[in-house]
LOMAR-861934 format. One record per atom (N, C-alpha, C, CB): residue in three letters; y, x, z. Coordinates in steps of 0.1 Angstrom, whole numbers, padded with zeros to 4 digits, always signed. Glycine has a CB too. Example, Ala and Ser with C-alpha at 12.3 -4.5 7.8 and 13.67 -1.06 7.14 Angstrom:
BEGIN
ala-0057+0132+0078/ala-0045+0123+0078/ala-0033+0132+0078/ala-0045+0113+0090/ser-0022+0128+0071/ser-0011+0137+0071/ser+0000+0129+0079/ser-0006+0141+0057/
! end
This chain:
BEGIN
unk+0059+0063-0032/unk+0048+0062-0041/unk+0045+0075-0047/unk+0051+0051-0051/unk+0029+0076-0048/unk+0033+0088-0054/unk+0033+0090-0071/unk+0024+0098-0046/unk+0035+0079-0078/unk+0043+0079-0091/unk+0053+0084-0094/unk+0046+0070-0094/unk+0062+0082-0083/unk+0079+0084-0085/unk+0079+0100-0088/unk+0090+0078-0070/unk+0076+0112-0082/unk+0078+0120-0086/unk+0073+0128-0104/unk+0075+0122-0076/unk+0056+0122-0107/unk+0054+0120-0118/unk+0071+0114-0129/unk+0041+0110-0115/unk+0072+0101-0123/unk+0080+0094-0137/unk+0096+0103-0135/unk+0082+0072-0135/unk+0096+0109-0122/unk+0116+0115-0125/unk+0110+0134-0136/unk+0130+0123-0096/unk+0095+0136-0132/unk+0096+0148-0139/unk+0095+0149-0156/unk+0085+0154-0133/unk+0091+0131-0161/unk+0084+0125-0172/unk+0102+0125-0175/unk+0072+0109-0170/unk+0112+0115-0168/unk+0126+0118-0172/unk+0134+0131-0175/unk+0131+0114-0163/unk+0129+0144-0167/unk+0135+0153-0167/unk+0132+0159-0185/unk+0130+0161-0155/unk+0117+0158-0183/unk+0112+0164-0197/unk+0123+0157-0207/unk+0095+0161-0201/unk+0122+0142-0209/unk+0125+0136-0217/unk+0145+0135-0221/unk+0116+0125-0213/unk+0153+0139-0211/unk+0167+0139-0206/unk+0169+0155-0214/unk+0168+0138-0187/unk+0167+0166-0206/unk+0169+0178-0212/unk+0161+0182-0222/unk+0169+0187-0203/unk+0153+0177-0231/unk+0148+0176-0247/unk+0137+0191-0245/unk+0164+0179-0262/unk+0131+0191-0227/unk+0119+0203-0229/unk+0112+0202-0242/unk+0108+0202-0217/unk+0110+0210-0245/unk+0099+0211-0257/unk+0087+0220-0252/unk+0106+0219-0271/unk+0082+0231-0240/unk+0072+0236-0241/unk+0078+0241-0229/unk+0068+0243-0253/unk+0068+0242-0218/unk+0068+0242-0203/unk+0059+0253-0192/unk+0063+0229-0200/unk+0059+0257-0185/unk+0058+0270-0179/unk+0055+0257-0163/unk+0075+0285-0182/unk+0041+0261-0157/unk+0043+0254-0150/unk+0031+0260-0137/unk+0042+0242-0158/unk+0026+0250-0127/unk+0018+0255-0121/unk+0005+0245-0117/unk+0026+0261-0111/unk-0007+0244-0119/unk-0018+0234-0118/unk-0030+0240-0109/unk-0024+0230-0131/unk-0032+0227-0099/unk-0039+0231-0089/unk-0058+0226-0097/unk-0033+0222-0074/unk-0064+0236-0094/unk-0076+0236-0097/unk-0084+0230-0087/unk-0080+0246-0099/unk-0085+0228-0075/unk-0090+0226-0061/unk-0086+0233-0051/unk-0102+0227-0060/unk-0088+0228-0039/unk-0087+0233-0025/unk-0072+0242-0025/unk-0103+0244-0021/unk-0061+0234-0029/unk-0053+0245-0027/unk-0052+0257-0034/unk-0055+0250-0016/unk-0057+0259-0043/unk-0061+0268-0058/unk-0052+0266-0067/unk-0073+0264-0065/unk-0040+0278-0073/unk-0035+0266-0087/unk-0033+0284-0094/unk-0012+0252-0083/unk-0033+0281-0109/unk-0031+0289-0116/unk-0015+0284-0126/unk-0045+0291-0122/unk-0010+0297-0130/unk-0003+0293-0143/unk-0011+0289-0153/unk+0004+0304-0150/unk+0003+0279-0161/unk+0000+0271-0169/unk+0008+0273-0180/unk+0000+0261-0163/unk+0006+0273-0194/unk+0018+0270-0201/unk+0020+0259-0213/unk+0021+0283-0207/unk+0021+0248-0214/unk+0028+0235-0220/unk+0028+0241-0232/unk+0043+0229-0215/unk+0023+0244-0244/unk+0035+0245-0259/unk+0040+0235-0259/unk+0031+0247-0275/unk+0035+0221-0264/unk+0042+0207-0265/unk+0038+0203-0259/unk+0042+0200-0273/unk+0053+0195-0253/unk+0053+0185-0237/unk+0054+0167-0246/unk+0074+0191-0222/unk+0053+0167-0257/unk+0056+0156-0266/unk+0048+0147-0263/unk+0056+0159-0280/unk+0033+0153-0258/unk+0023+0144-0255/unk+0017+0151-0240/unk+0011+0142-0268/unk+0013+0139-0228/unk+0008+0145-0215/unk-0003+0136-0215/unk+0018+0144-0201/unk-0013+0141-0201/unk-0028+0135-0201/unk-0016+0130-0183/unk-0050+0149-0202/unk-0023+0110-0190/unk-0022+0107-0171/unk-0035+0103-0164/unk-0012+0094-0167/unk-0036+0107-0153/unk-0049+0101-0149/unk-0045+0085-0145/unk-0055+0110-0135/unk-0054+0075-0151/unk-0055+0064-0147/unk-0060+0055-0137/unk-0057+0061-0152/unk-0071+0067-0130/unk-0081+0059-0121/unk-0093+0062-0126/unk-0079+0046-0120/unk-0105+0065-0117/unk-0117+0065-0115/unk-0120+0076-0126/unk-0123+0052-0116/unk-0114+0088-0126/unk-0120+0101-0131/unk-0115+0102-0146/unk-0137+0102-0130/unk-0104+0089-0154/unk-0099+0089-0164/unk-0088+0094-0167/unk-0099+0082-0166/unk-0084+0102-0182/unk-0074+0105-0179/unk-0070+0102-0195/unk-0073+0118-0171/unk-0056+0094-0198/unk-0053+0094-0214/unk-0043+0101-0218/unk-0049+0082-0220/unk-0043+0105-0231/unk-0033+0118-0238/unk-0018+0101-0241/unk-0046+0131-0262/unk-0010+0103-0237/unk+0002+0097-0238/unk+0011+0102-0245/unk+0006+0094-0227/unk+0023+0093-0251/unk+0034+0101-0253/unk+0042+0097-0240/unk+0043+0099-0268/unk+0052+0105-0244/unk+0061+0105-0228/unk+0070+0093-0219/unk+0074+0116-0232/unk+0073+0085-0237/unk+0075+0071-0234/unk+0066+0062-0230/unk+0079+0066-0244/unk+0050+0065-0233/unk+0039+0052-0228/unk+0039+0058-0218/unk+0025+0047-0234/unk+0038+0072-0212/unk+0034+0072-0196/unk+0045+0071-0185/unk+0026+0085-0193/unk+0057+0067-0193/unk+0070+0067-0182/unk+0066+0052-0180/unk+0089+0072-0187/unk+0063+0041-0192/unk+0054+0027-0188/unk+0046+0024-0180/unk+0047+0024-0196/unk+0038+0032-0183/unk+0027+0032-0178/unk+0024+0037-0157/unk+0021+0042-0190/unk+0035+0042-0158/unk+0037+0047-0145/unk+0046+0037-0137/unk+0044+0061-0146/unk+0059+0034-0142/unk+0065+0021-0139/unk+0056+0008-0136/unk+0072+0017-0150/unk+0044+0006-0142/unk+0039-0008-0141/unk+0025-0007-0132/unk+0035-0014-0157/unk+0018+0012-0129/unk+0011+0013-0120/unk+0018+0011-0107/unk+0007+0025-0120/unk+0031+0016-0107/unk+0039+0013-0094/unk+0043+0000-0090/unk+0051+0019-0095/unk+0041-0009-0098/unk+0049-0020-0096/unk+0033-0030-0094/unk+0061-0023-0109/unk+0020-0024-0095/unk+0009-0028-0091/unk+0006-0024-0075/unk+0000-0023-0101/unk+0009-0014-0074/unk+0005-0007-0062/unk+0017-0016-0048/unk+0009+0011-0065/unk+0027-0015-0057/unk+0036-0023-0043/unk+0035-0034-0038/unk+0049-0026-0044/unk+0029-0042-0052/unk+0025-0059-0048/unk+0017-0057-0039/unk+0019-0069-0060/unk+0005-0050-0044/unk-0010-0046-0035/unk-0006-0046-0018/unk-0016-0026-0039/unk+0006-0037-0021/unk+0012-0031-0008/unk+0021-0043+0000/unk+0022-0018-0012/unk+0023-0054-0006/unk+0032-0064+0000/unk+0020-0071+0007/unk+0043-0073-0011/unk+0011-0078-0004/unk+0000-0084-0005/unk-0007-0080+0012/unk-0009-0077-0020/unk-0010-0066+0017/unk-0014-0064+0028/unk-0010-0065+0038/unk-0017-0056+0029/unk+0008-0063+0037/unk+0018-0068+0044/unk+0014-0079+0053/unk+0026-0072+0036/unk+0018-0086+0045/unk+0018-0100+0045/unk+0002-0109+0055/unk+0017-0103+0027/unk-0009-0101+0050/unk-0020-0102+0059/unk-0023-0097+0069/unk-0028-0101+0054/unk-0019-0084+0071/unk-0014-0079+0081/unk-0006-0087+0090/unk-0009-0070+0077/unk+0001-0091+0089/unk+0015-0098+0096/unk+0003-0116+0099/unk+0036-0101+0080/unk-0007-0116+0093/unk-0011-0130+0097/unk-0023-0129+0106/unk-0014-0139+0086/unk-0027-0115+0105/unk-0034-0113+0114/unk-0032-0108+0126/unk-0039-0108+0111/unk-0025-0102+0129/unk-0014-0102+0140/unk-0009-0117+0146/unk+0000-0093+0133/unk-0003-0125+0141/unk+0001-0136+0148/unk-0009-0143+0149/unk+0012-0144+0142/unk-0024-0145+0147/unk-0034-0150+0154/unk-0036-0142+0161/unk-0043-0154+0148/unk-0038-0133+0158/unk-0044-0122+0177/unk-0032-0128+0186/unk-0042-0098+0178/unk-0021-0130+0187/unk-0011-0129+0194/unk-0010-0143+0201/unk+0000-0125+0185/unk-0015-0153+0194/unk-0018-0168+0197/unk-0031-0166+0201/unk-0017-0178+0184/unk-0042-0159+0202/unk-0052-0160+0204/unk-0054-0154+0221/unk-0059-0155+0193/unk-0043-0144+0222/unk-0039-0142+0236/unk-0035-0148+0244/unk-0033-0136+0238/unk-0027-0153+0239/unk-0019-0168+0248/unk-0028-0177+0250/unk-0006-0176+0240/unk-0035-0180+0244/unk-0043-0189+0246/unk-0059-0189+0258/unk-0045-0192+0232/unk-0063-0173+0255/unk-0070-0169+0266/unk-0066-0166+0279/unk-0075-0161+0262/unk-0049-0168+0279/unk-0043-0164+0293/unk-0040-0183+0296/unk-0024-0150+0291/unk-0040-0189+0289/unk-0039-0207+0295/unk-0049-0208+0299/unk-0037-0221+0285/unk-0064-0200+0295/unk-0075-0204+0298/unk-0080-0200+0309/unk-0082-0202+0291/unk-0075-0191+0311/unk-0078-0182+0326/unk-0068-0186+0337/unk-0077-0162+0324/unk-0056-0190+0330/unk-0050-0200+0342/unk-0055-0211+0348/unk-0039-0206+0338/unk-0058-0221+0337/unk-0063-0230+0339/unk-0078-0227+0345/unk-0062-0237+0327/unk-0086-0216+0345/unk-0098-0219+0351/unk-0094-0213+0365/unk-0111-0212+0343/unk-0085-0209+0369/unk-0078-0198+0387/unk-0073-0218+0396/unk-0050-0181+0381/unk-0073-0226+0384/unk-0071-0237+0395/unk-0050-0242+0390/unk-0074-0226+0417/unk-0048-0230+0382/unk-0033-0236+0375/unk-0031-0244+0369/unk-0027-0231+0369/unk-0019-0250+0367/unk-0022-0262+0356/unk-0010-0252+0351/unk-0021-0282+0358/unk-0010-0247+0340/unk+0002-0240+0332/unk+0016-0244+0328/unk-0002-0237+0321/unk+0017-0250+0321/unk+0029-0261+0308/unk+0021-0276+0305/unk+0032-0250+0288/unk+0010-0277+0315/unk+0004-0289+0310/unk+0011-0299+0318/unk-0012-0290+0311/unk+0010-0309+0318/unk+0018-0319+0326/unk+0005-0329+0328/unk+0033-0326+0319/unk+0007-0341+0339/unk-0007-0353+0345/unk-0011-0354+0331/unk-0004-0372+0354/unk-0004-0361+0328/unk-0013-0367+0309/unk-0026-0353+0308/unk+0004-0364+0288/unk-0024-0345+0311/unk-0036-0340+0299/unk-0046-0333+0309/unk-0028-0327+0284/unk-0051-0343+0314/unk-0060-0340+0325/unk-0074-0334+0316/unk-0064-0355+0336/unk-0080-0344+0307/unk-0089-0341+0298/unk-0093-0328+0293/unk-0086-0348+0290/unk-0076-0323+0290/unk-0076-0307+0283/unk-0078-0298+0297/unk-0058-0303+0273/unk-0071-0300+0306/unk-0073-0292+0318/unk-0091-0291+0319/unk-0066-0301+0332/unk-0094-0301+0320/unk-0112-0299+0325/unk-0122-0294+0312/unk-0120-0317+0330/unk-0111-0297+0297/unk-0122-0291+0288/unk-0122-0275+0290/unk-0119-0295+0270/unk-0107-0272+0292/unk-0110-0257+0291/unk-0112-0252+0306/unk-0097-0249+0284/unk-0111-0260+0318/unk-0120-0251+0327/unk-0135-0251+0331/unk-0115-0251+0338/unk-0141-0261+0319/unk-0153-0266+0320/unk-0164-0250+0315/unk-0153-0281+0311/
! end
């Protein structure tokens, strides 16, 4: 994710008691200039859609934790549909290969009983 590096550098500050930081920020395209932090006591996080809030170090190590833990559900969430979309294509193959059996004159895994189903699907 790419939180995690944000919240171990949010720890670092907060662990070794930085007070004022020397750093490096990208402007665009691969562009970055020095930077220098006086007080790291308070940071701007971007939140989404061009926002960004002045935090203390404790609400955005929160705040980062609970983005992450939005994003993974998100990320299970697709999983999961992913994985159901797949096992209908996958059934939906099999089923167009009974059909094309059944229409070559095969009778597949069907047995006499299901004459009916034989003629619906080679009808």
């Amino acid at each position: 994710m790419a939180s995690r590096p944000r919240h171990e550098n949010i720890d670092l500050l907060v662990r070794d008691g930085v007070t004022e930081l020397e750093t490096m920020v990208e402007l665009g395209c691969q562009f970055y200039v020095n930077a220098f932090v006086p007080d790291t006591s308070r940071i701007f996080v971007d939140v989404g859609l061009g926002f960004r809030l002045e935090l203390t170090l404790e609400e955005a190590r929160e705040f980062l934790e609970h983005k992450e833990a939005c994003l993974r559900s998100g990320l299970e969430l697709r999983k999961r549909k992913t994985a159901s979309v797949k096992a209908d294509i996958h059934e939906a193959l099999h089923l167009l290969d009974l059909m094309l059996q059944v229409q070559s004159g095969r009778s597949p895994w069907l047995d006499g009983g299901a004459e009916s189903l034989i003629s619906a699907l080679a009808g």
